[in-house]
C-alpha positions as CSV (number, residue, x, y, z in Angstrom):
1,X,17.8,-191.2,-57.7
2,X,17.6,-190.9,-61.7
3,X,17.3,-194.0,-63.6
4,X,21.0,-194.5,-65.1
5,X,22.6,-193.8,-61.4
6,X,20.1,-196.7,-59.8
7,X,21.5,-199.4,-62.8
8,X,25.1,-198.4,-62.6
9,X,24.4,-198.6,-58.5
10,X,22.4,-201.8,-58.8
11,X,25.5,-203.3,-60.7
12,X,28.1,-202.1,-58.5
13,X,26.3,-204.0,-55.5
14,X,25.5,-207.3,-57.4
15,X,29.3,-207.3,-58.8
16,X,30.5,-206.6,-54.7
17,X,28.0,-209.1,-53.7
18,X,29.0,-212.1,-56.4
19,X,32.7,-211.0,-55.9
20,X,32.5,-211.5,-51.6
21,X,30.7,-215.1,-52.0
22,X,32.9,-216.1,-55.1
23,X,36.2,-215.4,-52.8
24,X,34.3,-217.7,-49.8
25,X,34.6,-220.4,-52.1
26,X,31.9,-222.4,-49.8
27,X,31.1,-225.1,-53.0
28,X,28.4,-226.0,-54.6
29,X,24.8,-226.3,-53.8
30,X,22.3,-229.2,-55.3
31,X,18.7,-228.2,-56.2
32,X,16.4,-230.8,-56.3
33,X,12.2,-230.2,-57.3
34,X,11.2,-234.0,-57.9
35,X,7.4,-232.1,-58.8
36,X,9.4,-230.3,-61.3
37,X,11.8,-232.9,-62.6
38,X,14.7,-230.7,-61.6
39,X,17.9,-231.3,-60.2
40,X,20.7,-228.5,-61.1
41,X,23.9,-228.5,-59.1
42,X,25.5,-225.1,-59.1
43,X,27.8,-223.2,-57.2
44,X,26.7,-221.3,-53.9
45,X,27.6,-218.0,-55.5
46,X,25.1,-218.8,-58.4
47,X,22.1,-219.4,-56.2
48,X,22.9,-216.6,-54.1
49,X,23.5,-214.3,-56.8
50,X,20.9,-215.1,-58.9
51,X,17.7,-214.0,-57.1
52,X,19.6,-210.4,-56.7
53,X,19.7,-210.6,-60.3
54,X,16.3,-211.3,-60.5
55,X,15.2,-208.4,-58.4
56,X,17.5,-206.0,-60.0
57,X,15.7,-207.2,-63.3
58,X,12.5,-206.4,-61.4
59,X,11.9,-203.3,-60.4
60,X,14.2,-202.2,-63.4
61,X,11.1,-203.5,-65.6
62,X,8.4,-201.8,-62.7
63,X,10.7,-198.3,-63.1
64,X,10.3,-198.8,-66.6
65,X,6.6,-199.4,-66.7
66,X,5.7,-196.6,-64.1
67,X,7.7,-194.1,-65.5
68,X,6.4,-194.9,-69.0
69,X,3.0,-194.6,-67.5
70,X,4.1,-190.8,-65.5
71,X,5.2,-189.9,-68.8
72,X,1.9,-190.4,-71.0
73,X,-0.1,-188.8,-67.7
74,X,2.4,-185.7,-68.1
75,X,2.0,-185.5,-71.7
76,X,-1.5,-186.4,-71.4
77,X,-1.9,-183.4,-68.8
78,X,0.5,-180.5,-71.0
79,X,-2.3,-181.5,-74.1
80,X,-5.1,-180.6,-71.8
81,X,-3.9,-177.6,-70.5
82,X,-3.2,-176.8,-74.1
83,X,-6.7,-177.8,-74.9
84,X,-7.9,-176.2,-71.9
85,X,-7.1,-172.5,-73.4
86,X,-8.6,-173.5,-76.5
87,X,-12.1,-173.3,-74.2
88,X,-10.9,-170.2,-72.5
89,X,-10.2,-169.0,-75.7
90,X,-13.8,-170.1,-77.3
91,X,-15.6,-168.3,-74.4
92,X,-14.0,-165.2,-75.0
93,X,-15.5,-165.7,-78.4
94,X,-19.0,-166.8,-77.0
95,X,-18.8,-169.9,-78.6
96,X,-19.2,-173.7,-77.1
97,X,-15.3,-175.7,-77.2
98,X,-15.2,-178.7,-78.8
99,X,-11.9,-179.1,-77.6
100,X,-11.5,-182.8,-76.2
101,X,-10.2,-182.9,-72.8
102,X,-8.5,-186.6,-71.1
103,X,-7.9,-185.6,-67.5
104,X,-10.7,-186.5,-65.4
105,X,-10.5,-183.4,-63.4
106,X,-9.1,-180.9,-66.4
107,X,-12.4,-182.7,-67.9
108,X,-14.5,-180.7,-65.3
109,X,-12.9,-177.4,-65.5
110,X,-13.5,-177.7,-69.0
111,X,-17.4,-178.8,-68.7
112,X,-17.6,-176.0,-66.3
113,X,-16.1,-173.2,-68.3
114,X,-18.3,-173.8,-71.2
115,X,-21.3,-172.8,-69.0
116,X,-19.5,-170.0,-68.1
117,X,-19.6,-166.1,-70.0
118,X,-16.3,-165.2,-69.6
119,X,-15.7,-161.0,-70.6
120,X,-12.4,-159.2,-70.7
121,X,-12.7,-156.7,-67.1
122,X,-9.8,-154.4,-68.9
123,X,-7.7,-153.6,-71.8
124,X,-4.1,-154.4,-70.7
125,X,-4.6,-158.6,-70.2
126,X,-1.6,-159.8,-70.5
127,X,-1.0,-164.0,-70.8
128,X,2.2,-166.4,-71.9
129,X,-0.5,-168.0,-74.1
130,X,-0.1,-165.7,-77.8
131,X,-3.7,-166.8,-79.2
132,X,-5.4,-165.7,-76.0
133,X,-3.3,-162.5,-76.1
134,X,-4.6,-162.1,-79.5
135,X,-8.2,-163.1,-79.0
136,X,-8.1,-160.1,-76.1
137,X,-6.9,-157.9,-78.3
138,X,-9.2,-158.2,-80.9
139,X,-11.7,-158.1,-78.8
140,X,-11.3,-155.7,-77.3
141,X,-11.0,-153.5,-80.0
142,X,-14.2,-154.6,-81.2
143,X,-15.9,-153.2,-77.8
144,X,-14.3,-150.1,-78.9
145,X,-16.2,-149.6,-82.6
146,X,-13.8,-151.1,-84.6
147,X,-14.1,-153.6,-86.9
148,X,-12.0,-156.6,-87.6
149,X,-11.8,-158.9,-90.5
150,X,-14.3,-161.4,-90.8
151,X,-11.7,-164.2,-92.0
152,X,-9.7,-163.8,-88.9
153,X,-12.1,-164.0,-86.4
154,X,-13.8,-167.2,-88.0
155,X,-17.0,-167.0,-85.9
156,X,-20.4,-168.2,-87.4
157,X,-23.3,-165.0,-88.3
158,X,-24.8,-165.9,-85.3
159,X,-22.0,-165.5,-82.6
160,X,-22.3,-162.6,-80.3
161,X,-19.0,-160.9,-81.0
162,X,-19.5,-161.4,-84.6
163,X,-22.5,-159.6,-84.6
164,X,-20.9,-156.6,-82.5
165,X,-17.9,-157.5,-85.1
166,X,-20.3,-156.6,-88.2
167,X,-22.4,-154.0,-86.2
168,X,-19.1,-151.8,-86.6
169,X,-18.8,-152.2,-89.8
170,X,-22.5,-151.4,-90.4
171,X,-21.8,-148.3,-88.2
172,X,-18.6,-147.1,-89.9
173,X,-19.3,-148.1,-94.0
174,X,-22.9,-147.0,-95.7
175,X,-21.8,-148.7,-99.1
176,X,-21.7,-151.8,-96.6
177,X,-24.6,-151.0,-94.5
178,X,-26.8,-150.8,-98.4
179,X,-24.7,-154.5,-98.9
180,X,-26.4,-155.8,-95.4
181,X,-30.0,-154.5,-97.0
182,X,-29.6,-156.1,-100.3
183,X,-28.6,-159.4,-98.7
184,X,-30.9,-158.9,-95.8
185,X,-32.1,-162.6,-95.2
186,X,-28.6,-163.2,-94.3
187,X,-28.2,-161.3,-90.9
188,X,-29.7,-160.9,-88.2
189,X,-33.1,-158.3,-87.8
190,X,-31.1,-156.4,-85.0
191,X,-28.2,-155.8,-88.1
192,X,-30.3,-155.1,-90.3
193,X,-32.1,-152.1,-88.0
194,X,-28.8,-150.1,-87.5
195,X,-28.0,-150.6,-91.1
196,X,-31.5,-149.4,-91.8
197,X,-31.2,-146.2,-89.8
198,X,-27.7,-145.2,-91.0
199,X,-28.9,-145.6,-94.1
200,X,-32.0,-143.4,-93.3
201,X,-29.9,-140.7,-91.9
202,X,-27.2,-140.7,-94.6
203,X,-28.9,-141.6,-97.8
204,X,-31.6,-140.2,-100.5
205,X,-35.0,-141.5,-99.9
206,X,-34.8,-142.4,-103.7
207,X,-32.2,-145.2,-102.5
208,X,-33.9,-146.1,-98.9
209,X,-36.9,-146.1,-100.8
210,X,-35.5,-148.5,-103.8
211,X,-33.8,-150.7,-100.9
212,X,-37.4,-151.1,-98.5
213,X,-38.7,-152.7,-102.2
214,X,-37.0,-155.5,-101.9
215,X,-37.1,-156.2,-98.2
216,X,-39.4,-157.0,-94.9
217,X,-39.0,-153.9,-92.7
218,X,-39.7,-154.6,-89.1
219,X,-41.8,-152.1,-86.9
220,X,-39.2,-149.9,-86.0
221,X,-37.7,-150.1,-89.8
222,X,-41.4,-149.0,-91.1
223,X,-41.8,-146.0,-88.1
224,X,-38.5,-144.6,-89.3
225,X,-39.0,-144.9,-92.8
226,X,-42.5,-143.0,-92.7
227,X,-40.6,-140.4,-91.0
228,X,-38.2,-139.8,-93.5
229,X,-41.1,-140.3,-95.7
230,X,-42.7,-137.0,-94.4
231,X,-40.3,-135.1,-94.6
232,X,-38.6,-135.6,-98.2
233,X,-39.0,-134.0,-101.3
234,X,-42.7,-134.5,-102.7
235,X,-41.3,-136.3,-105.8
236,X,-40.0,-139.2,-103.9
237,X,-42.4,-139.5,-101.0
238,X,-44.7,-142.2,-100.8
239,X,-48.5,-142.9,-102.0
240,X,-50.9,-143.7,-99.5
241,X,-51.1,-146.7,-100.9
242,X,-47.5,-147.5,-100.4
243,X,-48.0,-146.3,-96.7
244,X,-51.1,-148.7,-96.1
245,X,-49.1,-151.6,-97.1
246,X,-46.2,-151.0,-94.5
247,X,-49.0,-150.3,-92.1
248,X,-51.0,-153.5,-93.0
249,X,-47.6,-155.5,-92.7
250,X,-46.7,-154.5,-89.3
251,X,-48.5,-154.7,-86.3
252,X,-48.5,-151.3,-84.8
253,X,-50.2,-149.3,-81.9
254,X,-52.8,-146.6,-82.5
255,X,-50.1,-144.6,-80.7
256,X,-47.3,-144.9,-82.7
257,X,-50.1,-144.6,-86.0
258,X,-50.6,-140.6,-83.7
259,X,-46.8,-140.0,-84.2
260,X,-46.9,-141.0,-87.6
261,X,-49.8,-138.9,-88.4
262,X,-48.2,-136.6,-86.7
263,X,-45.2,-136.7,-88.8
264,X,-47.1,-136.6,-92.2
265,X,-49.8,-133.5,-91.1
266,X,-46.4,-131.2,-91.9
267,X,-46.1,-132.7,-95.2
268,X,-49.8,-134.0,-96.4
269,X,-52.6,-132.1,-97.3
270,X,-55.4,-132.8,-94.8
271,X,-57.3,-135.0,-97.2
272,X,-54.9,-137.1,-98.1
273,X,-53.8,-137.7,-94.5
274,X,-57.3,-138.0,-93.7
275,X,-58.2,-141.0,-96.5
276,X,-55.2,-142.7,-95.1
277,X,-56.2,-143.4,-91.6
278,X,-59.7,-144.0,-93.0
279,X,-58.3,-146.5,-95.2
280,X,-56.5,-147.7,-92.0
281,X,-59.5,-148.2,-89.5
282,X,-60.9,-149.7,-92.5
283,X,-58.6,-152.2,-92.8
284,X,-58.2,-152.8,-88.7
285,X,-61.2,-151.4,-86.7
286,X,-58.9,-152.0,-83.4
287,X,-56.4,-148.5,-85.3
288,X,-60.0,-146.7,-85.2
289,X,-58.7,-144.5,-82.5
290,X,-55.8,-143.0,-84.7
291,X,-58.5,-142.5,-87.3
292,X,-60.7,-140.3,-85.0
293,X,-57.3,-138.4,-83.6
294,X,-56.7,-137.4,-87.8
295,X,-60.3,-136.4,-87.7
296,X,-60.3,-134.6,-84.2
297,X,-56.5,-132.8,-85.6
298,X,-58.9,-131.3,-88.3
299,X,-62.1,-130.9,-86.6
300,X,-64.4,-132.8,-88.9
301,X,-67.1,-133.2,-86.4
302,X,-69.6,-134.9,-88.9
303,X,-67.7,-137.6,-89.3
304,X,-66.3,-138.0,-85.2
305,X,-70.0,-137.9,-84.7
306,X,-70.8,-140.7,-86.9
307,X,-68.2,-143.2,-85.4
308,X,-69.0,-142.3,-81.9
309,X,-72.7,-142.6,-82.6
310,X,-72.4,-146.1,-84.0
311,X,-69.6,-147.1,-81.4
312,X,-70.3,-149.2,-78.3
313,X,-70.8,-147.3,-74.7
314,X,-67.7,-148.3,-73.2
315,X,-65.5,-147.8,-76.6
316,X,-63.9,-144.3,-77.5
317,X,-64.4,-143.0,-74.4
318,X,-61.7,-140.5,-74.4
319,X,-62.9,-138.7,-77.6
320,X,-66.8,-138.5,-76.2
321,X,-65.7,-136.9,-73.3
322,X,-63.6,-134.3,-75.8
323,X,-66.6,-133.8,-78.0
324,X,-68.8,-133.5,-75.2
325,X,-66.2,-130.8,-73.3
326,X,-65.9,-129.2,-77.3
327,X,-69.6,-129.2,-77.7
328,X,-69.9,-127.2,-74.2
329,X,-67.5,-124.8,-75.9
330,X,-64.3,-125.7,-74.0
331,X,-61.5,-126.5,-75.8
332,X,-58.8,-129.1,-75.4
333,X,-55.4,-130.6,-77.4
334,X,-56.1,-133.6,-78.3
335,X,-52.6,-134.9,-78.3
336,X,-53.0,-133.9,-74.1
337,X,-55.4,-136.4,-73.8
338,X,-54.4,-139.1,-76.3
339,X,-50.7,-139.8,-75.8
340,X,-50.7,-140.2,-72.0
C-alpha cells in the first residue's frame, strides 16, 4: 500500500470508529493515576479513540523513518554502482580506483576488482555506461597502433596503456621519436629503445650521432648504434675512441663485442679494428676473448701466441685448441667455434 492511500485509509477507519462510539453515546469515563496526580474525566469516545490516534501517529512516524532510511540505502547503492564503473573503468586503464565505495558488499567487489587486470576480449563491447564505451574504444584503438591524445586519456608516464599510448606515437612520428631522445630522462628506457631504432633506421647518422651526445644509450641502444656506425659514410663514423667509451659504459658479452667486430671488419681497416679490441681487453681483461677473435680474423699469430702463452691452463681454451689444429696445418672458421 503506498504511503498517501494508508493515511487517507488510516483516517477513514479512525473517523468510522469515533463516529460508531460517538452515536453509542455510553457517557463519560473518569481517569484517575493518584502516582501521577491525574484525574481527567472525558467522554468514552475520547479514551477509546485516542490510543487509535496514537497508533495511527505511530507507525506513520516508523513509515516515515524506514522509508527515509530505504531511501538513503537506495541512493547510497545507485552512487556505488556509479562509483563501481569508475573502478571498472580505472582497470581498463591499468590504474588503481580511488573511487570511495559505502556498501559493505559493493565495498568488496570493488577491493576485489582493483586486484584484478581486466582486458578488452574484442572490439564490438558494447555498455549503457558512455565513459566505459569510450574508455573501450580508445583502447582499443590503441592496441591497434594508433595513437590518442595524451590530454584525453589523462594517465600518468608510467601507466601501461600510456606507454603503449606513446609507443604509437614513437612508431608513427620521427620528428616525435628525436623529441622523446632530447627529453630522454623523462620516459621510460623501453620508449626510448623504439624511438632509438626508428630513429636509426630513418635518420642520418650525423643526427643519431648528435642525439647519442647528449644521452645514456642502453646495451641494445649502443649494439645498434655501432651498426649503423659501420656502415655509414666514413666522414661521420665514429673514432675508436668514441667506440671505447660506449663499450666501457655498457656491460657487454665478448659475444656481442664478435658481432660488433664483425660489423666494423667491412668498414675498418684491420689496424684500426685491431687497436680497438686491444684497447678493449685492455680496459676489461674478462672481453680478452673478442680481442684474440680480431686477432685470429686476421691471423696475427705473434701476438695470439703471446696471450695464450701468458694465459692460465684452463683459460682460452677454445683458441689453443684452434692454434694447435692451425699449427698442424688444418684449418678452421673461427666464428664455427666461437659463436656456438
Amino acid at each position: 500500500m503506498g504511503f498517501k492511500k494508508y493515511i487517507v485509509a488510516s483516517f477513514l477507519l479512525l473517523a468510522i470508529i469515533a463516529g460508531y462510539v460517538y452515536s453509542l453515546d455510553i457517557g463519560n469515563y473518569n481517569l484517575v493515576i493518584a502516582e501521577l496526580n491525574l484525574n481527567q474525566t472525558l467522554p468514552i469516545a475520547v479514551w477509546i479513540i485516542t490510543p487509535a490516534i496514537l497508533l495511527f501517529i505511530a507507525s506513520l512516524l516508523h513509515m516515515i523513518f524506514y522509508n527515509t532510511k530505504s531511501y538513503f540505502t537506495k541512493k547510497t547503492i545507485l552512487k556505488d554502482i556509479d562509483n563501481l564503473s569508475l573502478v571498472v573503468k580505472d582497470r581498463l586503464l591499468k590504474k588503481n580506483s580511488s573511487a570511495m565505495l559505502k556498501t559493505k558488499e559493493l565495498k568488496e567487489v570493488g577491493n576485489i576488482l582493483n586486484q584484478l587486470d581486466l582486458n578488452l576480449i574484442n572490439n564490438n563491447l558494447t555498455s549503457s555506461l558512455n565513459d566505459i564505451t569510450k574508455i573501450s574504444e580508445q583502447i582499443i584503438k590503441i592496441k591497434k597502433g594508433e595513437y590518442i591524445n595524451s590530454n584525453n586519456l589523462k594517465l600518468s608516464e608510467g601507466n601501461e596503456i600510456m606507454k603503449m599510448n606513446i609507443l604509437n606515437r614513437v612508431n608513427n612520428d620521427d620528428n616525435f621519436a628525436i623529441e622523446v631522445l632530447k627529453n630522454s630522462t623523462k620516459y621510460d628506457s623501453s620508449i626510448l629503445e623504439v624511438a632509438f631504432k626508428n630513429i636509426i633506421n630513418n635518420k642520418s647518422f650525423a643526427t643519431i650521432k648528435k642525439l647519442a651526445l647528449n644521452m645514456k644509450l642502453t646495451n641494445n641502444m649502443v649494439k645498434l648504434f655501432l651498426e649503423k656506425d659501420s656502415t655509414s659514410a666514413k666522414e661521420f663514423s665514429l673514432t675508436n675512441s668514441e667506440i671505447l667509451v660506449y663499450v666501457q659504459d655498457n656491460k657487454f658479452t665478448n659475444n656481442e663485442l664478435i658481432i660488433i667486430a664483425r660489423n666494423y671488419k667491412k668498414s675498418m681497416s684491420p689496424e684500426q679494428l685491431i687497436k680497438l679490441f686491444e684497447d678493449i681487453s685492455a680496459a676489461d681483461e674478462t672481453l680478452t676473448t673478442s680481442y684474440l677473435y680480431v686477432l685470429f680474423e686476421y691471423e696475427m699469430i705473434v701476438q695470439i701466441r703471446e696471450i695464450l702463452v701468458n694465459s692460465q691452463k684452463d683459460e682460452y681454451i677454445i683458441f689453443k685448441a684452434l692454434l694447435d689444429l692451425k699449427d698442424a696445418g688444418k684449418h678452421y672458421s673461427v666464428d664455427s667455434l666461437i659463436l656456438k
